[in-house]
N, C-alpha and C positions, 0 to 999 in steps of 0.2 A: 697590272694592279689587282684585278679579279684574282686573278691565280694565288698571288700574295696574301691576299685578306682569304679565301679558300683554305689554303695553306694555313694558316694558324689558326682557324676553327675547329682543321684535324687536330691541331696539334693541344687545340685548347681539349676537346672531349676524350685525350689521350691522356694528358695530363690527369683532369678532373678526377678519371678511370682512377690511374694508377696511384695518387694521391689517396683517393677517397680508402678505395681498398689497403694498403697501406697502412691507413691511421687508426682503420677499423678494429685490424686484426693487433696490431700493435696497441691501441688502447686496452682492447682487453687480455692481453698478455699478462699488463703491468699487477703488482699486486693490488689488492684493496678491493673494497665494494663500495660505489656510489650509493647504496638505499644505508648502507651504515654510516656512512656519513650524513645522509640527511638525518634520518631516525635516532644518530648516537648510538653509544657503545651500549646503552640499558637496554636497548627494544629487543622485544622478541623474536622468536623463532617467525613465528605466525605472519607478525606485523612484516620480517624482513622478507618473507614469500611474499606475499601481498603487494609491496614495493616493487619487489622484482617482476609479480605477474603486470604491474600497471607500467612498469620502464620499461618491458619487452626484454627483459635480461633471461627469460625462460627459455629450455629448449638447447639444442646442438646450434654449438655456433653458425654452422654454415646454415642453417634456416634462418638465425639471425639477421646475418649478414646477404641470404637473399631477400629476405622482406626489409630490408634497408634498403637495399639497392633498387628495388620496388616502387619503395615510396620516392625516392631521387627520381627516380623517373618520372614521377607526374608531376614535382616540383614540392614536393613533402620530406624536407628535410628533419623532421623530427620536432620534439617540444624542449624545452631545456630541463632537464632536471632541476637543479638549483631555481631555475627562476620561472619553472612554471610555464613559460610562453611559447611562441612558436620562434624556432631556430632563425627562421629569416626576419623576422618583427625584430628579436633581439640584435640581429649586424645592423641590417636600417635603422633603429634608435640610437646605437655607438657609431656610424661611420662618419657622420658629419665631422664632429671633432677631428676624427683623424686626417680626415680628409683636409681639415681647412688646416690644419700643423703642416702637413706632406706637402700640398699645392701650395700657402703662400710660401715656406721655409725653401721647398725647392726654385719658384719662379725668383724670389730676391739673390738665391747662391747665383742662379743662372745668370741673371743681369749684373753683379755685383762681378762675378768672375770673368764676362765677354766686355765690361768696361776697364778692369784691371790690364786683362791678357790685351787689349786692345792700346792702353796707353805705356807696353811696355814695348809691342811690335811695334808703334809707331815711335817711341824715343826709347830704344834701345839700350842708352846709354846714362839715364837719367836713375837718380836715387831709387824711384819704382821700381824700376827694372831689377837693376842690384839688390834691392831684397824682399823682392816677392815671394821667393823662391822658399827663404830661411822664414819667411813668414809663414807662408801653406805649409809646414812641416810643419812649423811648433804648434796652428794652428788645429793640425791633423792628427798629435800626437796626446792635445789635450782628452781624458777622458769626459765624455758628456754628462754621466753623472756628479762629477765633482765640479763641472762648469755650472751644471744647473745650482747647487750648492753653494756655491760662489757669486750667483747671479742673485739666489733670494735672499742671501743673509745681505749684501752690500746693495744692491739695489732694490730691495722692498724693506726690510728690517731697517737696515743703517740710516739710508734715504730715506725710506717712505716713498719713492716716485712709483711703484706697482706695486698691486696685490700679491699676496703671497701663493694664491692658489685661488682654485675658482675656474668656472666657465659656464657664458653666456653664449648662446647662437647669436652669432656675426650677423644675422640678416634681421634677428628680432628684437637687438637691442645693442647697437654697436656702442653707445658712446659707454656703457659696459663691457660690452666685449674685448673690445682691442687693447684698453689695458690690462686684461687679463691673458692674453695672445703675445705680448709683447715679448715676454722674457724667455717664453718656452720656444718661440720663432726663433731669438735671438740666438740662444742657446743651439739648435738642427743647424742654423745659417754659418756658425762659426765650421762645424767640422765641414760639411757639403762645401761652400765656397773654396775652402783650402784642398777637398777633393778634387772636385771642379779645377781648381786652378794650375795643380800640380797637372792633373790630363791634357787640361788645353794648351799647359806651357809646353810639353813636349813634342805634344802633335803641331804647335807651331813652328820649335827649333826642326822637326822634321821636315816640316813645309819650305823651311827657308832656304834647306837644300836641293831643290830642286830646279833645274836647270830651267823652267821656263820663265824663271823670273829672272835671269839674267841678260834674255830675249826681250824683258820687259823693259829693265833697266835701258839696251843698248837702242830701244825704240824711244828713249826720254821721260819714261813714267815715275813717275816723283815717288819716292819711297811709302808717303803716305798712303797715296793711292795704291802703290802694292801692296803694303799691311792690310788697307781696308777693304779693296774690293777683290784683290788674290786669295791671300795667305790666310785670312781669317775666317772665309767663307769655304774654304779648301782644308782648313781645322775643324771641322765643324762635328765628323762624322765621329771618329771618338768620340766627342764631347756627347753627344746625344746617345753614346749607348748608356755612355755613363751615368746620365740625367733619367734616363728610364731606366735602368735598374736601382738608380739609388731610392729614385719615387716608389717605386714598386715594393722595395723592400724596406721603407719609411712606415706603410701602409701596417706592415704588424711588427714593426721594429722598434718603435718610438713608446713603449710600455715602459720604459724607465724614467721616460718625460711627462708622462702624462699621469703615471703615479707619484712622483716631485711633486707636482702643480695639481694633483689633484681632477685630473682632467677624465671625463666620462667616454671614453673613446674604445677603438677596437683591439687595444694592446690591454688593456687594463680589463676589458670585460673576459677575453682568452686565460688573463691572469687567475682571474677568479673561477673561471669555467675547471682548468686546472685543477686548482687548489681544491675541490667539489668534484675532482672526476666527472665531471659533466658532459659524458662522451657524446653526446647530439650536438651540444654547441662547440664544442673543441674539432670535432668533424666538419660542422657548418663554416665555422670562424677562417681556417686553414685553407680549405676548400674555395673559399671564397678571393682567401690573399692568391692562391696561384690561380683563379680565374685573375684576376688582377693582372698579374707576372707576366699572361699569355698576354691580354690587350694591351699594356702599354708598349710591349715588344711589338706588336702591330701596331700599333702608333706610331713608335721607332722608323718602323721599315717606310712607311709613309712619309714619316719626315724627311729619309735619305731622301726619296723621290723627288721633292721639293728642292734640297739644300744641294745634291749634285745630281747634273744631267747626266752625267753615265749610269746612274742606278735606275734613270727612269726610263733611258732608253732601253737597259736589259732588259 
């Protein structure tokens, strides 16, 4: 287990590396100048020096790009341009949001799809079963933007039963919060569940081909009890890479949810950072989703450990 969690610490300061550098040298490829953006197309000559000597944009790239690397290293990612602050203040003030979209949107797909997948291995043959299947497809095929669009015009416009947009902190004033969480949750839950459900259906018609359960079978074990305590716990491993990649990448993926609804999060602030060249925060922002990428995959590995004993014995 030490080895494991080792092992993706290289692999995270590998990452971080190659990513960072990467973004660096590719942002300032792109055309444009951040200081004429901020300053506008009238500023001067003078004014747009002056910008450039206070944004660090002075000098041979690669002096740049070592005194970047520099300040990473003591934990000084830079200030934001557009907004003035320090690079790491600006994610900690947007992650919440995102975070609480990713973690409940994915824990409800998760439970939603081991309750579906569950009542279709144990009755096979029942309505569920037969269309689950054509369900997670249409489900999976819907695009998110036009569901979110579909969600606020008939459920907040038509009805009235939610806000159309907005967001409160879940911890500092829920009986606001949650109905402003509802639609945008509902909306992640639909495509992830039908993800989800499509992966675990397969990984279980694979499990059911295997020969130890017919061993089970000829020792008297009732089918339920082989759906429950075999076939479904022996599905599992898919299912959780799946569950952490899609978390991971919910994390800066979910900016076309959050700009719907209006939601101050870490997809929406990267949007703007963009739109601003705002190469400190668009480095920090990035940088920070593939630290992400690296520990929920060490999460992952962890959880094999738990869910089947031959990964923990290796």
């Amino acid at each position: 287990m030490l080895l494991v969690v080792l092992r993706r610490l290289r692999d995270l300061v590998v990452v971080l590396a190659v990513v960072g550098t990467f973004l660096f040298f590719l942002l300032r490829s792109i055309p444009g100048d951040p200081a004429q953006v901020l300053l506008g197309l009238k500023a001067s000559p003078e004014q747009l020096a002056r910008l450039h000597e206070e944004l660090g944009l002075t000098g041979p790239l690669y002096e740049q790009y070592f005194h970047w690397v520099g300040n990473v290293l003591t934990g000084d990612f830079g200030t934001s341009i557009k907004y003035q602050a320090p690079v790491l203040d600006m994610i900690a003030g947007h992650i919440a949001p995102t975070l609480t979209l990713a973690i409940a949107s994915t824990v409800i797909s998760f439970l939603l799809t081991v309750l579906v997948i569950s009542w279709v291995t144990v009755s096979p043959h029942s309505w569920v079963a037969r269309g689950v299947n054509r369900v997670a497809q249409f489900g999976l095929a819907l695009p998110e933007f036009w569901l979110a669009l579909l969600a606020v015009y008939v459920f907040a416009l038509a009805l009235g039963w939610f806000p159309t947009s907005g967001y409160t902190p879940l911890f500092t004033d829920p009986v606001t919060s949650v109905p402003q969480l509802v639609l945008p949750i509902a909306v992640l839950v639909v495509g992830q569940t039908a993800f989800f459900t499509i992966t675990m259906e397969e990984s279980v018609l694979g499990e059911l081909t295997q020969l130890y359960l017919r061993t089970a079978r000829a020792k008297g074990v009732t089918e339920r009890r082989i759906a429950l305590r075999h076939v479904l716990p022996n599905s599992m491993l898919p299912v959780l890479t799946t569950v952490g990649l899609n978390f991971a990448s919910l994390i800066g993926g979910v900016v076309v949810i959050e700009s719907i609804f209006v939601i101050p999060g870490l997809g929406t602030m990267l949007l703007g950072a963009v739109y601003a060249r705002d190469f400190p925060l668009i480095q920090g922002g990035v940088m920070f989703i593939a630290f992400l990428f690296v520990v929920v995959n060490l999460l992952v590995d962890l959880a094999y450990s738990l869910v089947d004993p031959k990964v923990r014995v290796s």
